[in-house]
DSSP file (Angstrom, degrees, kcal/mol; ACC not computed):
  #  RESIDUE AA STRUCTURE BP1 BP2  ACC     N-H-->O    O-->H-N    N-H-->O    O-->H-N    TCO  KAPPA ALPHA  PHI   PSI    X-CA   Y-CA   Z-CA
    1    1 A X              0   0    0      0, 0.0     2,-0.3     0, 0.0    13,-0.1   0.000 360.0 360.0 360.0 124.9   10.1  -83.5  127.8
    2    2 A X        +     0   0    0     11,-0.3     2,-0.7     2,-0.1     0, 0.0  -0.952 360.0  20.1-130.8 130.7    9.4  -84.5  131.6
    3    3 A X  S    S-     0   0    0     -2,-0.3     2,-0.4     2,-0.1    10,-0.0  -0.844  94.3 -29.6 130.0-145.2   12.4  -84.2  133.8
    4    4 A X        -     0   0    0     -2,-0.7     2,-0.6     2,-0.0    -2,-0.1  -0.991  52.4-137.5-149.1 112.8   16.0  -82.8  134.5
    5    5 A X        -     0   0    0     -2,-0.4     2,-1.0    -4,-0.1     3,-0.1  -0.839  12.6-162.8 -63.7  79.1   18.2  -82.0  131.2
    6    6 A X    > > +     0   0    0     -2,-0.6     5,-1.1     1,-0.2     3,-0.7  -0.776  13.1 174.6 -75.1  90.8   21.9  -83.1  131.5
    7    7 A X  G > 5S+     0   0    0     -2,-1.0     3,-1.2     1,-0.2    -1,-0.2   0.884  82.5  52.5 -68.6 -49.0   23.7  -81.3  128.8
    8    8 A X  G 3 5S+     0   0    0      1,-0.3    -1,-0.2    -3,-0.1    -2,-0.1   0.142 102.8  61.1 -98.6  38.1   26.9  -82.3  129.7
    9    9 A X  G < 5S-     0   0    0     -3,-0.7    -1,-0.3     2,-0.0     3,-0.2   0.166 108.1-123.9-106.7 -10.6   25.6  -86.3  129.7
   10   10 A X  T < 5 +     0   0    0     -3,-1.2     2,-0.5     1,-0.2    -3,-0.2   0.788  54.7 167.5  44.5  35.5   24.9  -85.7  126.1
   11   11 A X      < -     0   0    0     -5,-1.1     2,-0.7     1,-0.1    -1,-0.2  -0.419  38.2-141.0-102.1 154.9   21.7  -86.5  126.7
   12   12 A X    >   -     0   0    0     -2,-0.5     3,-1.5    -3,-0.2    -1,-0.1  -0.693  12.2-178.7-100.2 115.5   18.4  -86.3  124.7
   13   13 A X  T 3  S+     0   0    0     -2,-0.7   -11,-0.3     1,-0.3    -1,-0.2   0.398  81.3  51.4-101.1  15.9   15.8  -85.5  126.4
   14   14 A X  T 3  S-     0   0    0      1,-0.4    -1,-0.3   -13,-0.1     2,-0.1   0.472  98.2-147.4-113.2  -4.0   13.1  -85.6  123.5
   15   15 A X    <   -     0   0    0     -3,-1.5     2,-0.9     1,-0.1    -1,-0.4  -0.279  40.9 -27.9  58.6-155.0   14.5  -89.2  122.5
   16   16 A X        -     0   0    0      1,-0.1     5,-0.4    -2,-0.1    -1,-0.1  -0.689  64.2-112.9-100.5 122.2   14.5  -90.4  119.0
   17   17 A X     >  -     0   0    0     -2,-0.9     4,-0.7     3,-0.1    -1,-0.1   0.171  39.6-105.6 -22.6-176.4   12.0  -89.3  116.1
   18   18 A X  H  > S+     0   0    0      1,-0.2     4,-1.5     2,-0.2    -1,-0.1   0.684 119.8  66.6-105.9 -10.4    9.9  -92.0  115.2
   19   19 A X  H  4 S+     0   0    0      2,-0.1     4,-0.4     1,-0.1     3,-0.3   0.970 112.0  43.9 -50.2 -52.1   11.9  -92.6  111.6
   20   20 A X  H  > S+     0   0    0      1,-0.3     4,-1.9     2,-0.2    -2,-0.2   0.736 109.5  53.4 -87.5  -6.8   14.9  -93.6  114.2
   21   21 A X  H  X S+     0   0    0     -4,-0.7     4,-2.0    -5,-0.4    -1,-0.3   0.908 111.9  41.8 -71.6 -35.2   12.8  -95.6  116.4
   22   22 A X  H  X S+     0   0    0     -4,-1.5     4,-1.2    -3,-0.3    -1,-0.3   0.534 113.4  58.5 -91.1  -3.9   11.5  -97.7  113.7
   23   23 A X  H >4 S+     0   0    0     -4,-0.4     3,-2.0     2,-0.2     4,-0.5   0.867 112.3  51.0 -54.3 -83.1   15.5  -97.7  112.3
   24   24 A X  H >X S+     0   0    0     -4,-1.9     3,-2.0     1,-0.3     4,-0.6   0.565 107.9  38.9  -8.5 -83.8   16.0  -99.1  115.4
   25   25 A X  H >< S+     0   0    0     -4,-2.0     3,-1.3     1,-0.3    -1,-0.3   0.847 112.2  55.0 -46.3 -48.2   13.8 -101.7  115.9
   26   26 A X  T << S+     0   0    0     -3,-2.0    -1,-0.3    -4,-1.2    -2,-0.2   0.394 106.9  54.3 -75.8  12.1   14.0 -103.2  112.4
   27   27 A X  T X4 S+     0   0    0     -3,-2.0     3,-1.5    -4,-0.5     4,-0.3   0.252  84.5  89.6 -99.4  -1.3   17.8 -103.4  112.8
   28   28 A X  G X< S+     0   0    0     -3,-1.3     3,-0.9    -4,-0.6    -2,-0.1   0.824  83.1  61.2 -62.0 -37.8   17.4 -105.5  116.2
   29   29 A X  G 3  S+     0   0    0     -4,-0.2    -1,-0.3     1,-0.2    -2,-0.1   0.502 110.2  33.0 -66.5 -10.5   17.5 -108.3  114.2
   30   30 A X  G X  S+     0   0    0     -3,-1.5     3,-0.9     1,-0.1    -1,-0.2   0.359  84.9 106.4-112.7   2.5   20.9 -107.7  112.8
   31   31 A X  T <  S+     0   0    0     -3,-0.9    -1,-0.1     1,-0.3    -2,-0.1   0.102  72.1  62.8 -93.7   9.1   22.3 -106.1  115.9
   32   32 A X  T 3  S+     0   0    0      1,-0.1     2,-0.5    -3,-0.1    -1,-0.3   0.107 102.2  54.2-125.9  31.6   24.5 -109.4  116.7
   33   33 A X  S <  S-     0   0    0     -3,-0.9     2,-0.2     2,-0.0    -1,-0.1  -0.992  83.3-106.2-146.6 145.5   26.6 -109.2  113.6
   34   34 A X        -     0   0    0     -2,-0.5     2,-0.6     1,-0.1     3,-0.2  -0.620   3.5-148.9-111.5-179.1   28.8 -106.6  112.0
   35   35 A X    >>  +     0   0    0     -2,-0.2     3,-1.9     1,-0.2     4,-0.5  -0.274  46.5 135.7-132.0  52.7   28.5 -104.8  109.5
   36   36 A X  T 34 S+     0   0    0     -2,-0.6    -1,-0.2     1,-0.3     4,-0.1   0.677  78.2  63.3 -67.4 -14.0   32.5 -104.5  108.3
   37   37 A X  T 34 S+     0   0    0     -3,-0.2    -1,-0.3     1,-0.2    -2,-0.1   0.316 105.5  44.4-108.8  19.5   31.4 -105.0  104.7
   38   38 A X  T <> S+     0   0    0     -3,-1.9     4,-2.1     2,-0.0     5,-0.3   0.100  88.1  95.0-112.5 -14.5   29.2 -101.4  104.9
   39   39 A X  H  X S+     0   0    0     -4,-0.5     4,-0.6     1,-0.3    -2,-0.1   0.547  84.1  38.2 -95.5   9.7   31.8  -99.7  106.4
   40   40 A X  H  > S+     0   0    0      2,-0.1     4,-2.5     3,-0.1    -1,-0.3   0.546 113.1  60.1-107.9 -16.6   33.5  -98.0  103.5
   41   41 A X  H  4 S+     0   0    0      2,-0.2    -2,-0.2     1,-0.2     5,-0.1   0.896 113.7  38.2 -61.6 -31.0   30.0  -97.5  101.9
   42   42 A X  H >X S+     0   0    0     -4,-2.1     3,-6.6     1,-0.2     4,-1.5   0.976 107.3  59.3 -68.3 -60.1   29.1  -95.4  105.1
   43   43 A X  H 3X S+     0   0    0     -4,-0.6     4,-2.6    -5,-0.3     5,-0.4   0.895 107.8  44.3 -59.1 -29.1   32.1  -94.0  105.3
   44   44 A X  H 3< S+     0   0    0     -4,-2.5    -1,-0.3     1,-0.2    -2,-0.2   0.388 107.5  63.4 -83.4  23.9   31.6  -92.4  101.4
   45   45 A X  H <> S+     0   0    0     -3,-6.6     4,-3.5     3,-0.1     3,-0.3   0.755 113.0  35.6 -95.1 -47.2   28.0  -91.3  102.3
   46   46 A X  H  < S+     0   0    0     -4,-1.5    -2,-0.2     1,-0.2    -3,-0.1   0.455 114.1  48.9-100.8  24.9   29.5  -89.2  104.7
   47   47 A X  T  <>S+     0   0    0     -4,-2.6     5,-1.4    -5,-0.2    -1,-0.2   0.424 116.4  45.1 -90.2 -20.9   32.4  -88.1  103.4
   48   48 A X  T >45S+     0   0    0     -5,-0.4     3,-1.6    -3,-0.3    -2,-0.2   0.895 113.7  50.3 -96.2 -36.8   30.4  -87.1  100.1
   49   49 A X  T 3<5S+     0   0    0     -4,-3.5    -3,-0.2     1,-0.3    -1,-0.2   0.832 114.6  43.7 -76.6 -17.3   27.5  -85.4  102.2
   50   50 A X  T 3 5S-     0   0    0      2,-0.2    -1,-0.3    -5,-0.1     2,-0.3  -0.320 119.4-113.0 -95.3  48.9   30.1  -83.2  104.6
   51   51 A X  T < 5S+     0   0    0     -3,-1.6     2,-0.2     1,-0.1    -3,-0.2   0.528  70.2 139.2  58.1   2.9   31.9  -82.4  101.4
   52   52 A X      < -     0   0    0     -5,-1.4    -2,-0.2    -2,-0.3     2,-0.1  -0.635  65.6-104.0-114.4 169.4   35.2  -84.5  102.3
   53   53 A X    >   -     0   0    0     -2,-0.2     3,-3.7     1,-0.2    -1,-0.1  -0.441  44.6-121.4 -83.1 130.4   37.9  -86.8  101.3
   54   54 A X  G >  S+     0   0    0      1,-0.3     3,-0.8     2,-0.1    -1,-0.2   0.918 107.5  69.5 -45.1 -37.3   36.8  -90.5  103.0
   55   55 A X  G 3  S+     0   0    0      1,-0.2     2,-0.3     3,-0.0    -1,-0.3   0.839  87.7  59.9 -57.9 -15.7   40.2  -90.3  104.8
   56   56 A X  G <  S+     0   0    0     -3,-3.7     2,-0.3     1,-0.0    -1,-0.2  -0.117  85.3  88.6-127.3  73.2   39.2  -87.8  106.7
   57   57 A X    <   -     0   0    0     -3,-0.8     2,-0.7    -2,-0.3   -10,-0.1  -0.965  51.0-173.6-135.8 109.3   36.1  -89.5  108.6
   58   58 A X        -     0   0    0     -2,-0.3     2,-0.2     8,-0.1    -3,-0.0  -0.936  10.5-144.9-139.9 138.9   36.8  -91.0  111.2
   59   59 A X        +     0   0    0     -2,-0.7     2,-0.2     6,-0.0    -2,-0.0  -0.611  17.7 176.4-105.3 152.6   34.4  -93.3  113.6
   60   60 A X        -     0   0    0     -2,-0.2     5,-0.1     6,-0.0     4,-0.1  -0.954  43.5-120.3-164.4 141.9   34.4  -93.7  117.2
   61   61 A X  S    S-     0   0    0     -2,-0.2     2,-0.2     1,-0.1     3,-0.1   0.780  96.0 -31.0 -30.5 -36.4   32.4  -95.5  120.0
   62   62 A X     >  -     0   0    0      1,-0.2     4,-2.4    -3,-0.0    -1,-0.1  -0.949  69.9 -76.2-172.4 179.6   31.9  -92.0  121.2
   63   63 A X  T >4 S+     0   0    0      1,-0.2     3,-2.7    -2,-0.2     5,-0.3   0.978 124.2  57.8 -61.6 -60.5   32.9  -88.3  121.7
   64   64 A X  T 3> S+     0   0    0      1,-0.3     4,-1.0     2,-0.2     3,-0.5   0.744 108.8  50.2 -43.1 -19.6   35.5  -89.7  124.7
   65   65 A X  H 3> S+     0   0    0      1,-0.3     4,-1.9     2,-0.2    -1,-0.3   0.981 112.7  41.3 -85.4 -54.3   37.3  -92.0  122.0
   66   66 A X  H << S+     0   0    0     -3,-2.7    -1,-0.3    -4,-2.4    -2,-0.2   0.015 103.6  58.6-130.3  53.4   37.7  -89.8  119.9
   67   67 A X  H  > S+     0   0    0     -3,-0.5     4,-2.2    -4,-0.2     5,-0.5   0.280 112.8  63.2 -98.1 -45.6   38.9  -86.5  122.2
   68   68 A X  H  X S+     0   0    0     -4,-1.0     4,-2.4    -5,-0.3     5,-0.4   0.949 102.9  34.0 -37.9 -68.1   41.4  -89.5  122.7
   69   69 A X  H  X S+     0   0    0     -4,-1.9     4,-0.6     1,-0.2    -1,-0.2   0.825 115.1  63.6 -70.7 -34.6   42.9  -90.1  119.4
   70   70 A X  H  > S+     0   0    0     -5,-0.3     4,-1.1     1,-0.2    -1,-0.2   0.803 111.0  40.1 -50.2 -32.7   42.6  -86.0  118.9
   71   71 A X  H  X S+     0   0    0     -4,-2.2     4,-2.2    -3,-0.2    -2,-0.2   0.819 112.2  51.5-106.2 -31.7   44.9  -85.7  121.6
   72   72 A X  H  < S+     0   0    0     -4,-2.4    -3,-0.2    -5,-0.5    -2,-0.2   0.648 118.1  46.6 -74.2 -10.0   47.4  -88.8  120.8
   73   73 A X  H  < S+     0   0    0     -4,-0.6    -2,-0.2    -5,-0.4    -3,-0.1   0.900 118.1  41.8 -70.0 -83.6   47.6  -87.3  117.6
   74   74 A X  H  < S+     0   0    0     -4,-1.1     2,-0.5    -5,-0.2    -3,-0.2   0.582 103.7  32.2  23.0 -90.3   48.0  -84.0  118.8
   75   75 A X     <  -     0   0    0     -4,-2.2    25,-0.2    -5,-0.2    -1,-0.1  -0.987  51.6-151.3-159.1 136.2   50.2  -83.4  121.5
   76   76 A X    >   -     0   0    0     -2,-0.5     3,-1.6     1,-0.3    22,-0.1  -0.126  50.6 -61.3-108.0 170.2   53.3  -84.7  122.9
   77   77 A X  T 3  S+     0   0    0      1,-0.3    -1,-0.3    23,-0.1     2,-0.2   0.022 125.6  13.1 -52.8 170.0   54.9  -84.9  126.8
   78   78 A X  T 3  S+     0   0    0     21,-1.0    -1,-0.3     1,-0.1    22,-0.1   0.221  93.4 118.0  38.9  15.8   55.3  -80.9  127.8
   79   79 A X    <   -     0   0    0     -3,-1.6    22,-1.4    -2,-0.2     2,-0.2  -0.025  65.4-124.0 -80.0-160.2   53.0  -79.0  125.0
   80   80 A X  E     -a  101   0A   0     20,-0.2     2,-0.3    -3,-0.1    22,-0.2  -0.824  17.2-151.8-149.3  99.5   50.2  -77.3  126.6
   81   81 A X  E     -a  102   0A   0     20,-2.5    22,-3.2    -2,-0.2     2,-0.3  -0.635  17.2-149.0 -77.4 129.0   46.1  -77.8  125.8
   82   82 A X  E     +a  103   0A   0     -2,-0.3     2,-0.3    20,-0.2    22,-0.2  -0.861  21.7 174.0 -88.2 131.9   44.1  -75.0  126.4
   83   83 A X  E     -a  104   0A   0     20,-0.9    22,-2.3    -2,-0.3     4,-0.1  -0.942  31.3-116.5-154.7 155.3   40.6  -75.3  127.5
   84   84 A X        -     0   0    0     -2,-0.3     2,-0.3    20,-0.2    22,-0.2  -0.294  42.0-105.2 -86.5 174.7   37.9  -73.6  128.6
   85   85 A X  S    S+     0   0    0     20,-0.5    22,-3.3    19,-0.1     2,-0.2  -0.789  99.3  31.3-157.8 136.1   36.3  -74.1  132.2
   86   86 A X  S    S+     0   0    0     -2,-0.3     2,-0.2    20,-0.2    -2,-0.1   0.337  95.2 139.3 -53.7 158.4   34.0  -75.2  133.3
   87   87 A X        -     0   0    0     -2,-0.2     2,-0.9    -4,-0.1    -1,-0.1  -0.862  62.2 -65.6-153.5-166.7   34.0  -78.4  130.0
   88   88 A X    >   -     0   0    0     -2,-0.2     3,-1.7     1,-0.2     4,-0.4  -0.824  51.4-141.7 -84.4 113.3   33.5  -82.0  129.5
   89   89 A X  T >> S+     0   0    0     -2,-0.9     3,-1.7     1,-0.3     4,-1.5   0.700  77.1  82.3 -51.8 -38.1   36.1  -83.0  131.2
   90   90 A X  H 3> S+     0   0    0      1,-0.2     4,-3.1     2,-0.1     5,-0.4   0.876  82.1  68.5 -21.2 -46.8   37.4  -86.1  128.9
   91   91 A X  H <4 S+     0   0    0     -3,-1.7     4,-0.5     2,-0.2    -1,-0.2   0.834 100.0  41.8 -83.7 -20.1   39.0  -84.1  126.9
   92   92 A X  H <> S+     0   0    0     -3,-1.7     4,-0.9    -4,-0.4    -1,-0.2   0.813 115.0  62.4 -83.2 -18.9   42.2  -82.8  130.1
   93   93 A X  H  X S+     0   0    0     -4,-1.5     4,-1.3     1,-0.2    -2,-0.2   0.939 102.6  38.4 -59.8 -71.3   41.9  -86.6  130.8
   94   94 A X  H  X S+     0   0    0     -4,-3.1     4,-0.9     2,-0.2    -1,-0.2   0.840 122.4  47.4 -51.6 -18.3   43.2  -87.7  127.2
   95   95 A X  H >4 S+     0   0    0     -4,-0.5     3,-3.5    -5,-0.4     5,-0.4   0.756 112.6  45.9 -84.1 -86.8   46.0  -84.4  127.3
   96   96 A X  H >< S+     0   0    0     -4,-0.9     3,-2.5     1,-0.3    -1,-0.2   0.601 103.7  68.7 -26.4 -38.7   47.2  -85.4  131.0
   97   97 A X  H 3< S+     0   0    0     -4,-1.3    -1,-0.3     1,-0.4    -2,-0.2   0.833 109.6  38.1 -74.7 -35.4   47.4  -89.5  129.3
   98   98 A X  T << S-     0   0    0     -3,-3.5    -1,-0.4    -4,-0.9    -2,-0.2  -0.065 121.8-112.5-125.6  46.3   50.5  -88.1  127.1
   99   99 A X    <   +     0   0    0     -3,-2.5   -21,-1.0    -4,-0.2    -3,-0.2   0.551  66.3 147.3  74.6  20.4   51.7  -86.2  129.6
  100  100 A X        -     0   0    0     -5,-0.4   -20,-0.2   -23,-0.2    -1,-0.2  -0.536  51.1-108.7-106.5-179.0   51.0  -82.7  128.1
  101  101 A X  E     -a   80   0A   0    -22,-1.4   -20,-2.5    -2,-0.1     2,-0.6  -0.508  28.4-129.6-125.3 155.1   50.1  -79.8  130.6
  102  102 A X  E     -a   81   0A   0    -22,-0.2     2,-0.5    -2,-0.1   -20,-0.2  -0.894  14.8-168.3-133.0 118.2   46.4  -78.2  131.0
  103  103 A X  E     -a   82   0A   0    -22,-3.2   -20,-0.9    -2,-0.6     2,-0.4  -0.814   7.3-168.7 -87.9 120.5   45.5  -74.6  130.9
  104  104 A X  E     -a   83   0A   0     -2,-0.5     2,-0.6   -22,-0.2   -20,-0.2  -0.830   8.5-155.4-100.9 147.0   42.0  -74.1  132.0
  105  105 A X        -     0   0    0    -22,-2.3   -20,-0.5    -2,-0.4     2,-0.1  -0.998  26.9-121.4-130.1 124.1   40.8  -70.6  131.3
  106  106 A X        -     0   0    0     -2,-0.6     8,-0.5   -22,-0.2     2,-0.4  -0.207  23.3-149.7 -64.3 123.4   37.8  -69.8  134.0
  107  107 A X        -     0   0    0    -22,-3.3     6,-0.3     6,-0.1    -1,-0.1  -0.687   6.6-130.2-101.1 169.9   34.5  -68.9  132.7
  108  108 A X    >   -     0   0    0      4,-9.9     3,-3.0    -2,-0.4     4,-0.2  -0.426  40.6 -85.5 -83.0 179.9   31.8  -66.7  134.3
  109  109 A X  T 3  S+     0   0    0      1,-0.3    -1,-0.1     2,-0.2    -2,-0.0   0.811 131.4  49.6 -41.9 -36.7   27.9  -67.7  134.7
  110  110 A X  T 3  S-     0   0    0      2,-0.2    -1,-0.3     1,-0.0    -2,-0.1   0.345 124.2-113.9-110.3  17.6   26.6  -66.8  131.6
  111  111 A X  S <  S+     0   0    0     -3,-3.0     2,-0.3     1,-0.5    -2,-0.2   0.777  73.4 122.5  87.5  25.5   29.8  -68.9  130.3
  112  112 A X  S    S-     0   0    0     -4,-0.2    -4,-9.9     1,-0.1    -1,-0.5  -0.767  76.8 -83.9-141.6 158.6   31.7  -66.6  128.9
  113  113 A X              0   0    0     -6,-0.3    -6,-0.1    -2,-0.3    -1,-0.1  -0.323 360.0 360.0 -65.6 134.2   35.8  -65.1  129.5
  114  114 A X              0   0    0     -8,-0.5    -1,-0.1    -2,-0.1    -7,-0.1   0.487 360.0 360.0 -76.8 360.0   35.1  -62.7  132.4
């Protein structure tokens, strides 16, 4: 690991073992097509390996997507989201988007409720 650790980049600073490097690379070849006719097979590999019903798995580009849809779900004009603070910040965008109100509750340095 050479460098500066961004935590709240989500980044990995060790990169990917070398099982996912070689995923990688032998899926480059397939990487312009998609794969809609896997995508309930996935979804009951990882509904059956967390122990849950395939309805309730749900994929997204990314964390930001799907703090998005948690929150359009969620919570309506004038409710209230709680959050800690400092956070990843996405997540007071997607509240503020349907108009609900954001309580940040401050942390200290070591990240913790004073």
């Amino acid at each position: 690991m050479k460098g500066t650790v961004i935590l709240n980049s989500n980044e990995n600073p060790y990169g990917p073992s070398p099982t996912v490097a070689d995923a990688i690379r032998s899926a480059t070849g397939l990487a312009n097509r998609y794969s809609f006719r896997r995508y309930d097979e996935v979804t009951e590999r990882i509904a059956s390996f967390h122990k849950v019903k395939p309805e309730q798995v749900l994929f997204g580009c990314d964390s930001t997507e799907l703090l998005r849809v948690a929150a359009c779900a969620s919570l309506d004009s004038g409710q209230q989201m709680v959050q800690a603070w400092p956070t990843f910040e996405a997540i007071q965008d997607c509240a503020k988007s349907v108009d609900a109100a954001v309580v940040s509750v401050p942390l200290n340095q070591n990240l913790a409720r004073p």
